[in-house]
N, C-alpha and C positions, 0 to 999 in steps of 0.2 A: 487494542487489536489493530493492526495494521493490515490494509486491504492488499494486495495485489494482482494485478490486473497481468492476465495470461493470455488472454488474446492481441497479443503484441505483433505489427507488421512495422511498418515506420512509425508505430503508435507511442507516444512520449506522454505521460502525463504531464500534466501541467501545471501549476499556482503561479499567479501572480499577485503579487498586492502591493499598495503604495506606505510608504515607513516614513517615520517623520524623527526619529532619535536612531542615534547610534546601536549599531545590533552588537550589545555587550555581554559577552559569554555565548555568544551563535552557537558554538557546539559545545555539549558536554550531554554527552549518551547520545544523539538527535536520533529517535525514533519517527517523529512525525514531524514535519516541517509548520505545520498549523498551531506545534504545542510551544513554541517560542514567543519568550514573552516580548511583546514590542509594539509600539502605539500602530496598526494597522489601520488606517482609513477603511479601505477596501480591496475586498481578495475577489481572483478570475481564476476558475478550476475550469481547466479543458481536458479531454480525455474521447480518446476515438469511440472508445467503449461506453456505450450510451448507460449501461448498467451502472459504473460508478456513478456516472453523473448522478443515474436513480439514485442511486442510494444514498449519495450527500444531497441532495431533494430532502428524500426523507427521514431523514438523521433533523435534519433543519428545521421540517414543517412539525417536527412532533416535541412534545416535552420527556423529557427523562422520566417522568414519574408514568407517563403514557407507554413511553416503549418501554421500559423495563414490565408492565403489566403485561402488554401484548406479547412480547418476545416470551417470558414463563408461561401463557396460555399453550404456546405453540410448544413448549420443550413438554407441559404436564401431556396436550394430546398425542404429540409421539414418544411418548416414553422411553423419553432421552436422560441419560444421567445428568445432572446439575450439583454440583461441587457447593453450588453459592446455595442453594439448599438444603443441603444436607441429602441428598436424593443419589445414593453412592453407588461404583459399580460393585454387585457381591464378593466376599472376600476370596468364594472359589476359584471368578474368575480373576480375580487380582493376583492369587498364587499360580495359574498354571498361566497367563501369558505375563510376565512381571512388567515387562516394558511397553506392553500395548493396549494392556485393559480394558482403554477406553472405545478403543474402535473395535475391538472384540463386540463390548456390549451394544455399542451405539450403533455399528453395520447397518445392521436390517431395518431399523427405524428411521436411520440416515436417508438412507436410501428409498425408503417411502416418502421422506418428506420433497427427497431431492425431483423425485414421479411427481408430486401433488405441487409443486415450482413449476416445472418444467410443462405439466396442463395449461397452470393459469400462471404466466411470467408478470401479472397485474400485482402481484402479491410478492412487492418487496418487501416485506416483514420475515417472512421465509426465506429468500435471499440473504438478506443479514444470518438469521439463525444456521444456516448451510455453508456460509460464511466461519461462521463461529467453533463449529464443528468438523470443517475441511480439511485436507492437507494444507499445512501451511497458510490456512487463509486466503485463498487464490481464488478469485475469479478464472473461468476457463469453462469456455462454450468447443461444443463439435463445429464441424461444418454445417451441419443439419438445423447448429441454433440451440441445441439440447444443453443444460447444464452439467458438465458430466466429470465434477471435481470426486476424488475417494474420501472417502471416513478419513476424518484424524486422528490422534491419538490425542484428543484433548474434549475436557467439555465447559460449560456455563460455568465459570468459576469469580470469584471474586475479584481477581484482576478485568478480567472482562466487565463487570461490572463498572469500576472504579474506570476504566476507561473510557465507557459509554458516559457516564455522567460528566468526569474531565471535559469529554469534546462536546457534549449537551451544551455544558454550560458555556464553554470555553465560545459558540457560534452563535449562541443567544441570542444576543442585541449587536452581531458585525456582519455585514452588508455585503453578499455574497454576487456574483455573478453566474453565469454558468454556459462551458460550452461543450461541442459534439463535435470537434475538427480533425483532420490531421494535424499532426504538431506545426509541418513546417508551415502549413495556410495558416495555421492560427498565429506564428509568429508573423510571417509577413504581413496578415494583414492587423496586426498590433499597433495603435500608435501609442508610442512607451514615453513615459513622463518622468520626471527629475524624481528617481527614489523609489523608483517601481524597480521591483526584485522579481525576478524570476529563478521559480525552480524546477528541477529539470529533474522526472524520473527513467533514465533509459532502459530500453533490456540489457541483461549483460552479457555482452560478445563471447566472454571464455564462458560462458554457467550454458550445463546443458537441457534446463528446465524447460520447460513446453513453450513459455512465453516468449523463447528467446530463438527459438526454430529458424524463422522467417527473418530475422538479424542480418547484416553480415559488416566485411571489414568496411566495405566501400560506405553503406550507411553509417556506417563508427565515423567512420573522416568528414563526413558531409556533416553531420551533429556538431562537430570540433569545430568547422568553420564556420555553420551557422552560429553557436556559442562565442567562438571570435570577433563574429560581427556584433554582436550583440554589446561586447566590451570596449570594441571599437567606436560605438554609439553611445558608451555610458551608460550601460545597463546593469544592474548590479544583476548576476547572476548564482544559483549555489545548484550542484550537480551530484549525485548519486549514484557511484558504482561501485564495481570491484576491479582489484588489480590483480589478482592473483585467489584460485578457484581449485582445487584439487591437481594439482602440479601446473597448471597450466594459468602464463602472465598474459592480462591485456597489453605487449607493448607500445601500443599504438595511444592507448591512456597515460602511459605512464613518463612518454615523450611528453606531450600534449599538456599534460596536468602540472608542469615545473613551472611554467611562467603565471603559474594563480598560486593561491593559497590553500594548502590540504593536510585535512584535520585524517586520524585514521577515527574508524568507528568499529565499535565492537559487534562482531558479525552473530545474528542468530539465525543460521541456516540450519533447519532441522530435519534428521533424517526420516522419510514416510516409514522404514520398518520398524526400528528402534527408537525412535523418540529422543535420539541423540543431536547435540549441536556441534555443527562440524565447525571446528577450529581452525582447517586450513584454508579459510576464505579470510580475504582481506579487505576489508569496504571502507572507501575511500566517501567526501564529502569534499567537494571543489567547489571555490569560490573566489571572484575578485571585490568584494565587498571592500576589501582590505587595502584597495591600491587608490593609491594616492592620484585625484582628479585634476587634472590640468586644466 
């Protein structure tokens, strides 16, 4: 499961880490930038949004055999469907909503657990599970602080499992930093070292998802030039967007993105009514990894 973070203003997620071998095969699927295999010293995850940081906290401090207990405690008391259990939605309502089932059943539990969050925000174990269960996986706070994501059309299932244990293992024993910046403080005030990689998650300018409200062109251009500079200094960089979004192209990306190296990536933007993946998004991965150092 892949998190994403909806309270976006000039807020950029962040990783940094220092590599020490060639990054061979850098893309093929890249879901999560943390799941590449490559000798990693140490990773710097920044993020405006002090809840992610929570949550890779505690993703960290706990063992997979721990949270996989706690996270089932939580889905058995709100009598939430679980897929990886066998705990299914009824076949009635599987025939009269075909494509939604799951937030058919899950709705109103959801949404108890998302009130019992939203009481005690100390209880990021609940957060994950709301997570798990959300549209889209999105993080996304009101102005009031409330968490206020809708039902997905998905539940606990084996992938999600298989995921959670991947990145269990995957953080183990590698040596995490952690910060709560703006993007561009936490670059300026960086001092970047021979082989440190930065990656870079923006909102996307054409997408008209909640995260991406508070965007605009002039902050598109200022990211480009900080990212230039970045290049300009030697920093191996890799960048995450879209170029093209339900008819509508980032050109300002697609200038921009020709003097680096870009892989396409296969988009899984999913629809909140129908549980559809929309296929006219086009997600691009930039990178100067690949250019030759003078």
């Amino acid at each position: 499961m892949s998190i994403k973070n909806t309270n976006k203003n000039s807020i950029i997620g962040i990783i940094i880490f220092s590599i020490n071998i060639k990054l061979d095969s850098l893309i093929n699927g890249i879901n999560d930038i943390l799941t590449i295999k490559i000798a990693v010293k140490k990773y710097i995850i920044n993020d405006l949004n002090q809840y992610i940081i929570l949550l890779h906290k505690f993703l960290k401090e706990n063992t997979f055999e721990d949270l996989l207990d706690d996270f089932m405690k939580i889905i058995y008391d709100y009598n939430l469907s679980c897929s990886y259990k066998g705990i299914l939605v009824p076949e009635k309502i599987k025939k009269k909503y075909i494509k939604t089932y799951y937030a058919k059943f899950n709705k109103k539990n959801y949404l108890k657990l998302r009130d019992d969050f939203n009481d005690n925000k100390d209880r990021i174990d609940l957060l994950y599970i709301l997570l798990v269960y959300g549209f889209n996986h999105m993080i996304r706070f009101n102005k009031g602080g409330k968490f206020n994501l809708p039902v997905g059309n998905v539940d606990f299932n084996k992938n999600v499992v298989a995921a959670l244990k991947n990145y269990s293992e995957f953080i183990g024993d590698k040596e995490f930093n952690y910060y709560n910046m703006d993007y561009k403080s936490f670059i300026i005030n960086s001092e970047f070292k021979d082989n440190d990689y930065v990656y870079l998650d923006p909102p996307y300018l054409i997408s008209n998802s909640e995260y991406n409200k508070m965007w605009s062109q002039d902050k598109e251009i200022e990211l480009y030039e900080i990212i230039d500079e970045l290049d300009r200094n030697n920093v191996y960089f890799g960048l995450s967007n879209i170029t093209s979004h339900k008819g509508n192209e980032n050109l300002i990306l697609k200038e921009w993105m020709n003097k680096y190296k870009v892989y396409e990536i296969e988009s899984n933007y999913i629809s909140r009514f129908d549980n559809t993946v929309k296929k006219n998004s086009k997600e691009v991965f930039i990178t100067n990894y690949e250019k030759i150092r003078v």
